[in-house]
LOKE-25759 format. One record per residue (C-alpha): x, y, z; residue in one letter. Coordinates in pm, 1 decimal, always signed. Each point is the difference from the previous one (the first is absolute). Layout:
+----------+----------+----------+------+
:        u :        v :        w : code :
+----------+----------+----------+------+
:        X :        Y :        Z :    A :
...
+----------+----------+----------+------+
This chain:
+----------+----------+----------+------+
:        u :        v :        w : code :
+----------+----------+----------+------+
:     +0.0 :     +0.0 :     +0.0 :    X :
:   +240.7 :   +280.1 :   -105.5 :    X :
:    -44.7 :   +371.5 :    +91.6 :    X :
:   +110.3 :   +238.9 :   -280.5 :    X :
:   +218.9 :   +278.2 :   +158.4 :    X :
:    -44.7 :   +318.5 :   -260.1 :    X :
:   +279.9 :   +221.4 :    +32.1 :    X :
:    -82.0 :   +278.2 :   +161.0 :    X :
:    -12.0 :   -191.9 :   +324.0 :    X :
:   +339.0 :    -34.8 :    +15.1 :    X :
:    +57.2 :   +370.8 :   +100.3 :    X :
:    +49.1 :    +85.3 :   +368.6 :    X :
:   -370.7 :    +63.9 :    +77.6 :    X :
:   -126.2 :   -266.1 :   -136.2 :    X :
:   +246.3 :   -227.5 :   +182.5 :    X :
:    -94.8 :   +162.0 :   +336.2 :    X :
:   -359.7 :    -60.9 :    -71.7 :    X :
:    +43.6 :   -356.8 :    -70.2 :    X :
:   +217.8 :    -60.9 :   +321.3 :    X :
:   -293.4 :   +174.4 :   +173.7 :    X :
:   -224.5 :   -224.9 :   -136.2 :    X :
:   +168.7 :   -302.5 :    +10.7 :    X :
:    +34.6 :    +66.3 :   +359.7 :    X :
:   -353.7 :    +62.3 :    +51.6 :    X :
:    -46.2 :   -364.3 :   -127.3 :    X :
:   +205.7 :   -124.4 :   +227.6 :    X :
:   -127.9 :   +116.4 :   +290.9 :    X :
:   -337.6 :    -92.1 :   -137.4 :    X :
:    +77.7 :   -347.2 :    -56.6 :    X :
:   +184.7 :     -3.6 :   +338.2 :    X :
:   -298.4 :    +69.2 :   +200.0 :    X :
:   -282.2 :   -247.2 :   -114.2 :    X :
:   +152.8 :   -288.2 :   +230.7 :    X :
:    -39.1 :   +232.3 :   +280.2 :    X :
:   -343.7 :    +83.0 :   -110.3 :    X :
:   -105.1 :   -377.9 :    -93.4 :    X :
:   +107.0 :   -164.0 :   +342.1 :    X :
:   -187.6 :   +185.2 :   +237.4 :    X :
:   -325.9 :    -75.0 :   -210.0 :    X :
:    +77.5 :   -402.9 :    -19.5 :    X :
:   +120.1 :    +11.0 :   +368.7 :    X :
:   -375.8 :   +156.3 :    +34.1 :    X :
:   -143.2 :   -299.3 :   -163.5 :    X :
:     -3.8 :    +32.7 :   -324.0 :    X :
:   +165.7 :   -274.4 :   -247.3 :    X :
:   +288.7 :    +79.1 :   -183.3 :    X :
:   -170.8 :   -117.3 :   -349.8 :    X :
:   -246.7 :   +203.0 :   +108.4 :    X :
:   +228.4 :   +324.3 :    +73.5 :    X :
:   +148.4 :    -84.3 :   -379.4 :    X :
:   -310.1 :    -23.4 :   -133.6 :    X :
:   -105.7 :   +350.5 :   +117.0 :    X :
:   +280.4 :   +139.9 :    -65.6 :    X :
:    +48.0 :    -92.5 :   -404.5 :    X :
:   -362.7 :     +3.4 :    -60.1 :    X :
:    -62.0 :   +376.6 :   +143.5 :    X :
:   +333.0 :    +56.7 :   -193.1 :    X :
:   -148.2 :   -126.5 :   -302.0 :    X :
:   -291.8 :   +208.4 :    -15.7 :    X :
:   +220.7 :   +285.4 :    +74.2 :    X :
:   +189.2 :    -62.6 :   -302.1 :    X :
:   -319.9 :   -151.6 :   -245.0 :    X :
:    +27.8 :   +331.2 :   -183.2 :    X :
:   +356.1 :    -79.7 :   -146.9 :    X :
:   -141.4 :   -343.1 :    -66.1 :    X :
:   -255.2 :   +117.3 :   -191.4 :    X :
:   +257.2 :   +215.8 :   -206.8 :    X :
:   +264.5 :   -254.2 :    -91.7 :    X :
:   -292.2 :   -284.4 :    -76.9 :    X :
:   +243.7 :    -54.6 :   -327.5 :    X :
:   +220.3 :   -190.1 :   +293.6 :    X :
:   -267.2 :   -264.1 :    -11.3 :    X :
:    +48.8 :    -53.6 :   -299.0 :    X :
:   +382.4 :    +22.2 :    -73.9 :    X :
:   +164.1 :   -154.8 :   +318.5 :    X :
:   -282.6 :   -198.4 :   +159.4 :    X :
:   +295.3 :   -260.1 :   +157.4 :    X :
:   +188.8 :   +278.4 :    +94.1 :    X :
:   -291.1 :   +150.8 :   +187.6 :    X :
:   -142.1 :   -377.8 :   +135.0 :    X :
:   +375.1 :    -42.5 :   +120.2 :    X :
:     -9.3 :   +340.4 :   +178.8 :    X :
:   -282.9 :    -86.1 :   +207.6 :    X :
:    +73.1 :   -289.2 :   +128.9 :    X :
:   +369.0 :    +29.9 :    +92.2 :    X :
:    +41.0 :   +348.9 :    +46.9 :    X :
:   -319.9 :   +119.6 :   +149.3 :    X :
:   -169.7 :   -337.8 :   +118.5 :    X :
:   +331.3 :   -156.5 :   +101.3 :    X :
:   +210.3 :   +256.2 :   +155.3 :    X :
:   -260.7 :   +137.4 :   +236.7 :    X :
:   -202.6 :   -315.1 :    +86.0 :    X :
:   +314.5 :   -143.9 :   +149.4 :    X :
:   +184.0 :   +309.8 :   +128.5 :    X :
:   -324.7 :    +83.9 :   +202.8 :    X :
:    -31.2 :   -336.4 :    +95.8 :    X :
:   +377.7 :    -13.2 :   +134.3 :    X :
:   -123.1 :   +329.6 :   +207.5 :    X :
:   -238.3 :   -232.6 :   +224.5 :    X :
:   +288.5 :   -143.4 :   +124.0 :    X :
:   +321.5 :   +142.1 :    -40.4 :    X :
:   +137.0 :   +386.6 :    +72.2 :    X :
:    -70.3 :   +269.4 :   -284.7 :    X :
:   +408.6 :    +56.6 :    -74.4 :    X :
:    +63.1 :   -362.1 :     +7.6 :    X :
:   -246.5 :   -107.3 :   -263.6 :    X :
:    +68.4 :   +327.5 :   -214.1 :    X :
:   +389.6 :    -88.6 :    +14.7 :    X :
:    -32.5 :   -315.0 :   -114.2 :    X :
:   -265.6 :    +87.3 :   -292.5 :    X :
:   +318.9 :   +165.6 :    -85.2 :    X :
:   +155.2 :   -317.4 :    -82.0 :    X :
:   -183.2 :    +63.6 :   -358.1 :    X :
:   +314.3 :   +161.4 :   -173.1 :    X :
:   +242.2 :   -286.0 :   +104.0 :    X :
:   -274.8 :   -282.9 :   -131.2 :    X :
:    -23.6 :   +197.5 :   -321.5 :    X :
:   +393.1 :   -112.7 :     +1.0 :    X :
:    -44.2 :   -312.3 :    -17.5 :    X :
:   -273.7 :    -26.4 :   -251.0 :    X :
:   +192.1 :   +202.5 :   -253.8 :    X :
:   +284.4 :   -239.7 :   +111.7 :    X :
:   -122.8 :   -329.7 :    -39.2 :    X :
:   -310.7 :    +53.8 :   -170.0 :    X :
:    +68.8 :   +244.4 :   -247.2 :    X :
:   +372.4 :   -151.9 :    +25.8 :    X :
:   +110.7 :   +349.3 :    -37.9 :    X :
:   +344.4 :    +91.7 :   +127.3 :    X :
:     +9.6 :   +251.7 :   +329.7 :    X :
:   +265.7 :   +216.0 :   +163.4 :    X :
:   +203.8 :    -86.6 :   +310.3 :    X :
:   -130.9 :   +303.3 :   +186.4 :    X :
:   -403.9 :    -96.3 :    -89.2 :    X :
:   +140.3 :   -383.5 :   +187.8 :    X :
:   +164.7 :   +208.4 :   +256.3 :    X :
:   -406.9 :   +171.5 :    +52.7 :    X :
:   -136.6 :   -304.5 :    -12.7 :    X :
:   +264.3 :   -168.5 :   +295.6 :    X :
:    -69.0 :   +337.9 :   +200.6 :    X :
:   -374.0 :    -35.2 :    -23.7 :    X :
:     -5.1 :   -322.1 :   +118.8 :    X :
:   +237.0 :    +59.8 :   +281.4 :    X :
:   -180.6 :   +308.1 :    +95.4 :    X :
:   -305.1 :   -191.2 :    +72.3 :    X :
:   +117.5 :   -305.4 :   +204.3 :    X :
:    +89.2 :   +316.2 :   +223.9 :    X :
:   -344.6 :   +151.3 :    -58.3 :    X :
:   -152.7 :   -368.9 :   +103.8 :    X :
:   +234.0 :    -70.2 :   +238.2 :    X :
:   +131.8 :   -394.5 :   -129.6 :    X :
:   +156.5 :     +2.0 :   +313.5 :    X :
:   -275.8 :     -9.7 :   +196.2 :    X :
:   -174.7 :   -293.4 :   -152.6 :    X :
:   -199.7 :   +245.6 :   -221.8 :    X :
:   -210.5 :   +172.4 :   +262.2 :    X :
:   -256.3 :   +143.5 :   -247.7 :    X :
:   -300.8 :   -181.2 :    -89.6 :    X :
:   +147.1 :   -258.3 :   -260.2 :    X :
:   -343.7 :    +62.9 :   -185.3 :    X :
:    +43.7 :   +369.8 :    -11.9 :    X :
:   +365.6 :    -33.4 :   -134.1 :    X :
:   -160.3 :   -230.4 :   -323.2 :    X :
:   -273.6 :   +243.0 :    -39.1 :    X :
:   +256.4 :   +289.0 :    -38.4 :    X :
:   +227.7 :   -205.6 :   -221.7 :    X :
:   -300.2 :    -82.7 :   -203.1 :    X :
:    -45.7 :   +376.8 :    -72.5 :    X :
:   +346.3 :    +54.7 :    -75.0 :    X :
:    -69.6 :   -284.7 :   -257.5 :    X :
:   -288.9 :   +130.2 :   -152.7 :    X :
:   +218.0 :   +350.3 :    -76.2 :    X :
:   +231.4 :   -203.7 :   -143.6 :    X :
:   -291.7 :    -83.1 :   -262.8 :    X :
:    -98.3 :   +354.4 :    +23.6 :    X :
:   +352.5 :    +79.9 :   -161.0 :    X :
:    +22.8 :   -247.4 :   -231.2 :    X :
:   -310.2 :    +60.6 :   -140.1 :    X :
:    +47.5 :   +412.4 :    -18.7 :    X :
:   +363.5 :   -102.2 :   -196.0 :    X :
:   -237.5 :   -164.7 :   -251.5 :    X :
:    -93.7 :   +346.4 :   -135.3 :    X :
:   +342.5 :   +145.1 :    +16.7 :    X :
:   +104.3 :     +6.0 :   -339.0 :    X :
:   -359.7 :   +118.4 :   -161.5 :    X :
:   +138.8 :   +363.6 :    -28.6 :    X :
:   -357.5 :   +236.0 :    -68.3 :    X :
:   -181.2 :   -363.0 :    +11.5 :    X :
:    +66.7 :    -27.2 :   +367.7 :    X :
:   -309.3 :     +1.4 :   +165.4 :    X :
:   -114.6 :   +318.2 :   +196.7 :    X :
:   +125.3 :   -101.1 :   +378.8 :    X :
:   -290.7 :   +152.9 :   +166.1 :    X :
:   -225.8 :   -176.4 :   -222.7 :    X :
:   +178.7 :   -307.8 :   +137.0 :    X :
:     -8.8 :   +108.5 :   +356.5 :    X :
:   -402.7 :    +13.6 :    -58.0 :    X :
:    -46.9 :   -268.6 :   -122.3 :    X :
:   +218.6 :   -198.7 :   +173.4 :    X :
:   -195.0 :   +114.1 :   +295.0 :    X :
:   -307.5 :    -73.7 :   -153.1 :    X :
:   +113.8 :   -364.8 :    -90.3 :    X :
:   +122.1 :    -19.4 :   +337.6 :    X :
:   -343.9 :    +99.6 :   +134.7 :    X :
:   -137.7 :   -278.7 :   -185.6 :    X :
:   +260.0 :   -261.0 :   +111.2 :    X :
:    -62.8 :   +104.6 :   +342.8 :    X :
:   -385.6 :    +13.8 :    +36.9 :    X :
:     +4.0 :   -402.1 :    -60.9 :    X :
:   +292.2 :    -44.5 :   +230.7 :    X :
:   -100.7 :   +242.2 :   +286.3 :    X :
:   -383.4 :   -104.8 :    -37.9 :    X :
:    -82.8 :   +399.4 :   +177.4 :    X :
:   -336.2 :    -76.6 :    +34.2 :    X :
:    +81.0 :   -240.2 :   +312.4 :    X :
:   +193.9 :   +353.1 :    +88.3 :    X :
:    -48.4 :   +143.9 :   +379.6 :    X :
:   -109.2 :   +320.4 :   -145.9 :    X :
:    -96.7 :   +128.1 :   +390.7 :    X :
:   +374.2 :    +53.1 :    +38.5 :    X :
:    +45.9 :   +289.4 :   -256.9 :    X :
:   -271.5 :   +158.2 :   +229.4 :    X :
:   +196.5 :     -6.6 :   +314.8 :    X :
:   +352.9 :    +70.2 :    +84.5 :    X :
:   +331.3 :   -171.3 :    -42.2 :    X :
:   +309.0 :   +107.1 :   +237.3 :    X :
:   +359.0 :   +135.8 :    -72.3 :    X :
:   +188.8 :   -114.9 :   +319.1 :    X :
:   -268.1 :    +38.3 :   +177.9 :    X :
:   -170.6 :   +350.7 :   -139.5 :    X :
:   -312.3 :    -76.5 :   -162.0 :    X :
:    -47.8 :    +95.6 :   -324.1 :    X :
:   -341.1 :     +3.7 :   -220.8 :    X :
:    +31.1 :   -326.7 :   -240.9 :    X :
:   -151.2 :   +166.8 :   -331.4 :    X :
:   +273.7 :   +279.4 :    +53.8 :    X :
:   +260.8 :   -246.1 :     -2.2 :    X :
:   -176.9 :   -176.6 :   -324.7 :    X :
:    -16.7 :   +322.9 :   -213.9 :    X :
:   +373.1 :    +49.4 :   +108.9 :    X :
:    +96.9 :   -375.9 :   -174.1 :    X :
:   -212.5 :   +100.5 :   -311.9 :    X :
:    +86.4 :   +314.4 :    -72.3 :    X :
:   +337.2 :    +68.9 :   +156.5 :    X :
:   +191.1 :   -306.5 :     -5.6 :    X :
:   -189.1 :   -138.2 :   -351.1 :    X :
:   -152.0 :   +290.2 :   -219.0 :    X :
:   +297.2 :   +239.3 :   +112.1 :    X :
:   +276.7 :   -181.2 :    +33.2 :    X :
:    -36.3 :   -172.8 :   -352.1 :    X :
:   -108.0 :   +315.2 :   -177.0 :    X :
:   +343.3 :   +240.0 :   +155.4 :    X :
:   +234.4 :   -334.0 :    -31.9 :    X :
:   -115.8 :    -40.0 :   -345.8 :    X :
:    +76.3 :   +421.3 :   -110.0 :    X :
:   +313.6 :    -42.9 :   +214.9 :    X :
:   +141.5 :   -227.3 :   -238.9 :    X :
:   -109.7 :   +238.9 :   -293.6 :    X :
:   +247.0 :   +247.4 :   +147.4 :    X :
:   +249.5 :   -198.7 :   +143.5 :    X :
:   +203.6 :   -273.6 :   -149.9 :    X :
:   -171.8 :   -308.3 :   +100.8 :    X :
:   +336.9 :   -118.4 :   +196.2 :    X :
:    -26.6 :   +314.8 :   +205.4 :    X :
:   -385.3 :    -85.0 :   +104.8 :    X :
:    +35.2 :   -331.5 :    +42.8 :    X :
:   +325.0 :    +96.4 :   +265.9 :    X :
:   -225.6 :   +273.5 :   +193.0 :    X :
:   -296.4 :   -248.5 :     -2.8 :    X :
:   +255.3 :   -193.0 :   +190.1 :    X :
:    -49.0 :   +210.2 :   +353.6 :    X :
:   -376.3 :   -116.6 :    -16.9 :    X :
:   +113.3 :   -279.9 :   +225.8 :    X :
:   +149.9 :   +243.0 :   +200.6 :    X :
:   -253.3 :   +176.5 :    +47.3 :    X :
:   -251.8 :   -242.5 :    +72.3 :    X :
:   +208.5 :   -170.6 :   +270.6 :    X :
:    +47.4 :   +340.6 :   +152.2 :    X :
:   -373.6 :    +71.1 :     -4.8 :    X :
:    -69.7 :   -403.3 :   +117.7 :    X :
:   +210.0 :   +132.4 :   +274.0 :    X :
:   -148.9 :   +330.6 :   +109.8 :    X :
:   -365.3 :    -54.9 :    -95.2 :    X :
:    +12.2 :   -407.0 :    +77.8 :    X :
:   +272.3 :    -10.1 :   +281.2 :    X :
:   +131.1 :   -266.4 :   -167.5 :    X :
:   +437.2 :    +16.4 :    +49.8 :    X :
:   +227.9 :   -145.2 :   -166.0 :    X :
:   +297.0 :   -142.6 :   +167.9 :    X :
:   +350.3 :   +150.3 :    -61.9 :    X :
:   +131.6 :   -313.0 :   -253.3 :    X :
:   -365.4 :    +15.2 :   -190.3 :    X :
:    +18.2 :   +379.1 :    -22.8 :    X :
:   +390.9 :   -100.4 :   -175.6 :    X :
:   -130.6 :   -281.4 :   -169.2 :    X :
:   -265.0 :   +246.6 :   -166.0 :    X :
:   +258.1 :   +225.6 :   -129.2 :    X :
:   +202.1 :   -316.4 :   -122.8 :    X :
:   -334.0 :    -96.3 :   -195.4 :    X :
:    -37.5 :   +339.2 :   -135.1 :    X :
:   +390.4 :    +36.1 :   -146.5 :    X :
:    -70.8 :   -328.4 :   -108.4 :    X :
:   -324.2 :    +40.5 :   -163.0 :    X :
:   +168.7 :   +369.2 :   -157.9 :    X :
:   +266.7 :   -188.9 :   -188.1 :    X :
:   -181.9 :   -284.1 :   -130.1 :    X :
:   -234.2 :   +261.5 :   -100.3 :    X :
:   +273.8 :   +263.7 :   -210.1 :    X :
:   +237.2 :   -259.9 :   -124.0 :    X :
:    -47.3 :    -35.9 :   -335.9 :    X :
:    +71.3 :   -336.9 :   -233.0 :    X :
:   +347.8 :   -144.5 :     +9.1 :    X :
:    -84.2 :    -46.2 :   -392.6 :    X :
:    +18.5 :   +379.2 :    -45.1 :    X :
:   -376.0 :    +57.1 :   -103.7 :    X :
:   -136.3 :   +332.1 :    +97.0 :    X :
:   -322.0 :    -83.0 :   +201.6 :    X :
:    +69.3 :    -76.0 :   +383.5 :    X :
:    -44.1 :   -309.6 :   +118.9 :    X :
:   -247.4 :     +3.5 :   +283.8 :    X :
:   -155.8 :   +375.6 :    -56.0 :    X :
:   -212.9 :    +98.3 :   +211.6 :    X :
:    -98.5 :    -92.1 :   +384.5 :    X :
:   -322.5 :   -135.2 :   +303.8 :    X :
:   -446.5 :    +15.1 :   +199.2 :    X :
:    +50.5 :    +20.7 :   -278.2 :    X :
:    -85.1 :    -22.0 :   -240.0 :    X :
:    -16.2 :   +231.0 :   -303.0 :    X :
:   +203.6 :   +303.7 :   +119.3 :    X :
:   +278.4 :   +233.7 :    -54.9 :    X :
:   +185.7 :   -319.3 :   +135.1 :    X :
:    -26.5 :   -178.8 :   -344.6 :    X :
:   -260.2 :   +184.8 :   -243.6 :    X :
:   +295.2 :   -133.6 :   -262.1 :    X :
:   +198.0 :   -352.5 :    +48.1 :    X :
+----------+----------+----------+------+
């Protein structure tokens, strides 16, 4: 799913503009775990909490649907693919993961993605990669035995560890799938017309999975709590649709239209950052000293897999982009 950068963006202003934006996505992204837990810990289910939050995202975006309906036409797979991995996938398991691991720890390891994208270019595509993309693939993984603490027998919720890994997997079909439109040049599909209906397709996906008419709806009603303040449950809801969905995809997506895509993807990067530091204000939920050094392992890890290019010499990155997620500044182009 490419992003055309026209020229004019590559002055100063526009430059600052796109780092302000791609910024705002982060943050964006970032918070949505914090918002997402407190309404699960309040009773709702996680499928359900997905559910609500790509279908009300989906209606948000059904205008830009409506305006690139040629999609439907020209890259149904594409679109199908979308849905499932990148929409479906990614947030059905990373919101599952939530219900029983911390916020940073199941963020950090979604950031696995860039180092599995490795090794599918590696032995699936059987594509030749740099030392310094292994080298971000060793630190990743070294980064999060620290963030999981092998040591201690895995304390986390084995569960919640697959469920995050499975997200990390289903970005790795979320980049795959956006390097299949990499080389269309002014074919390349309109990425907010992907974003909608990915979402859309992900709605779908999700209604027969989730089943939200079984759906506590009382609980939107009442209250959820941040550490213990209570905090009105719908408020939290619109916050996960249009915030940390609408928002974030919409200013990741014109970040990358003024920034290089490498240069989003690496400021997308502090959206695990931020959400662990939000986890642990809004959540009280702290990190020990070799997780918080594990995370930062992860992240240099995750950075270099993600900006080392092809040991073959071919100009497209590797692993472009990065995580909830899904359709972002992280990887609008693989």
């Amino acid at each position: 799913m490419p992003v055309h950068t026209s020229v004019s963006s590559q002055g100063g202003r526009g430059k600052g503009v796109g780092l302000g934006l791609a910024l705002a996505s982060a943050l964006a992204f970032g918070g949505s775990g914090v918002a997402a837990k407190p309404l699960i810990e309040a009773g709702l289910d996680p499928l359900h909490v997905v559910w609500l939050r790509v279908t009300g995202a989906a209606l948000v975006m059904l205008p830009l649907a409506v305006r690139h309906r040629a999609l439907l036409r020209r890259r149904p797979a594409l679109l199908a693919g979308f849905g499932l991995l990148a929409v479906a996938g990614v947030q059905a398991c990373y919101f599952a993961a939530l219900s029983r691991i911390p916020v940073g720890v199941a963020l950090l390891i979604e950031y696995l993605a860039p180092a599995l994208v490795l090794g599918w270019v590696r032995f699936v595509q059987r594509r030749p990669v740099t030392r310094a993309a292994a080298l971000g693939v060793v630190l990743a993984a070294g980064g999060l035995a620290c963030v999981v603490e092998v040591w201690s027998g895995l304390s986390f919720d084995a569960l919640g560890l697959l469920l995050a890994l499975g997200a990390a997997c289903c970005q790795v079909g979320y980049f795959v799938l956006s390097d299949q439109g990499g080389d269309a040049g002014d074919e390349a599909p309109d990425p907010l017309g992907v974003i909608a209906y990915g979402l859309l397709g992900g709605a779908a996906v999700l209604t027969v999975v989730a089943r939200p008419w079984g759906m506590d709806w009382s609980v939107l009603a009442g209250s959820a709590h941040l550490d213990g303040t209570a905090v009105p449950a719908f408020a939290l809801l619109a916050w996960i649709v249009l915030i940390a969905t609408v928002a974030a995809y919409v200013t990741g997506v014109l970040s990358v239209r003024r920034l290089s895509p490498q240069v989003a993807g690496v400021v997308a990067c502090l959206e695990a950052v931020i959400a662990t530091v939000l986890a642990w204000v809004l959540l009280g939920e702290h990190l020990s000293a070799p997780q918080i050094a594990g995370g930062a392992i992860v992240l240099v890890g995750a950075f270099i897999a993600q900006s080392s290019a092809p040991a073959d010499g071919s100009p497209r990155p590797v692993a472009q982009g990065g995580a909830e997620l899904e359709l972002s500044a992280r990887g609008t182009a693989a």
